[in-house]
C-alpha positions in Angstrom: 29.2 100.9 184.8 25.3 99.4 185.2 24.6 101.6 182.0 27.2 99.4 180.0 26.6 95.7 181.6 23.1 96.6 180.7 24.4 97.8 177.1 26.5 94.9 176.2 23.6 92.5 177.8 20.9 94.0 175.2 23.7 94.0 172.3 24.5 90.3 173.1 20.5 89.4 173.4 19.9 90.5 169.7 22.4 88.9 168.6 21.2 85.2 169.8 18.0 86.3 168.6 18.6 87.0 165.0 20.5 83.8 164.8 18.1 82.3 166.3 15.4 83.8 164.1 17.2 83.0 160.9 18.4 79.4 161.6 14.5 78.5 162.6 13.2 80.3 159.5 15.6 78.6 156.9 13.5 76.4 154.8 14.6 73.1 153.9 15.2 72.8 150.0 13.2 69.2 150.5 15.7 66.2 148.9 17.9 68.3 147.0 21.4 67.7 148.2 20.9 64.8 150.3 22.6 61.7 150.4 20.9 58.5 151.3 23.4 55.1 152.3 22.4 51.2 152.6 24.1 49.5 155.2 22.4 46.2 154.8 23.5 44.3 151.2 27.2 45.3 152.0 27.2 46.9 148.4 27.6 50.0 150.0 25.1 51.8 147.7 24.9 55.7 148.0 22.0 57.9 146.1 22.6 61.6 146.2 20.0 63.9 144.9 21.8 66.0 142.6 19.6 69.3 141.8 16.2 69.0 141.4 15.8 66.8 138.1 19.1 64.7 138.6 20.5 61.9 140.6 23.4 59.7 141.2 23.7 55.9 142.8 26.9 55.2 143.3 28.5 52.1 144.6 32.7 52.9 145.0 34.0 53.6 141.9 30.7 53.0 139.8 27.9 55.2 139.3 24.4 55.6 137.2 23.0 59.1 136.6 19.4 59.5 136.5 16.5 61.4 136.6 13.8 61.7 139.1 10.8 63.5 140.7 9.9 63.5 143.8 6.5 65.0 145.6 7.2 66.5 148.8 3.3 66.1 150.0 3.3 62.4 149.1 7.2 61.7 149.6 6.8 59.4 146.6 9.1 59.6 143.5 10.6 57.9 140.8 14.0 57.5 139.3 14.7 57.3 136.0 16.9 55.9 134.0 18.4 54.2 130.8 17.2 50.8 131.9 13.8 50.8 133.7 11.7 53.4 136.1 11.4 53.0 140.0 9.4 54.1 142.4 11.1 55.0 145.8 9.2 56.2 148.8 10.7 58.3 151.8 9.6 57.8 155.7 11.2 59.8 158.3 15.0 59.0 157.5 14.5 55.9 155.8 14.4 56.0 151.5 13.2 52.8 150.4 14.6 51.9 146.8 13.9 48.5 144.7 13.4 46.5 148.9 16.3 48.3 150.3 16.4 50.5 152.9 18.7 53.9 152.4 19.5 56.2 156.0 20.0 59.8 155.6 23.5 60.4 156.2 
């Protein structure tokens, strides 16, 4: 009986250690399939981060495609797009775009 509580305790440990071990050692793919939404123009403005070359700012039914980079030392970037360039910058959970604030959703 001690031989098996001890058994199942040492077959439960390793468990919550490897998935413990692999969840801390997953590396974050950076912006790339994020979604950033403004709450403050009442536009309701949502940028997703596509793949790594392409975005999309959608507002309800309407959207723009784009492309961007982005520079994970710097967390500066630019979007790109029929009409102009611009710049957008990234703090903590806070992309700011053209004076508006986006939150990591």
């Amino acid at each position: 009986m001690k031989k098996t509580l001890i058994f199942i305790v040492l077959i439960l440990s390793s468990i919550l250690f490897s998935t413990c071990f692999q969840s801390c050692s997953e590396k974050e793919d950076g912006i790339i399939g994020t979604s950033w939404k403004e709450k403050e123009t009442g536009f309701n403005l949502v940028i997703e981060f596509v793949d790594k070359d392409n975005a999309k700012i959608s507002s309800g039914l309407l959207s723009t495609k784009g492309k961007y980079t982005y520079n994970e030392n710097t967390q500066d970037g630019t979007f790109y797009n029929s009409d102009k360039n611009s710049p957008f910058s990234i703090r903590g959970n806070i992309l700011t775009f053209e004076n508006t604030k986006f939150y990591k959703e």
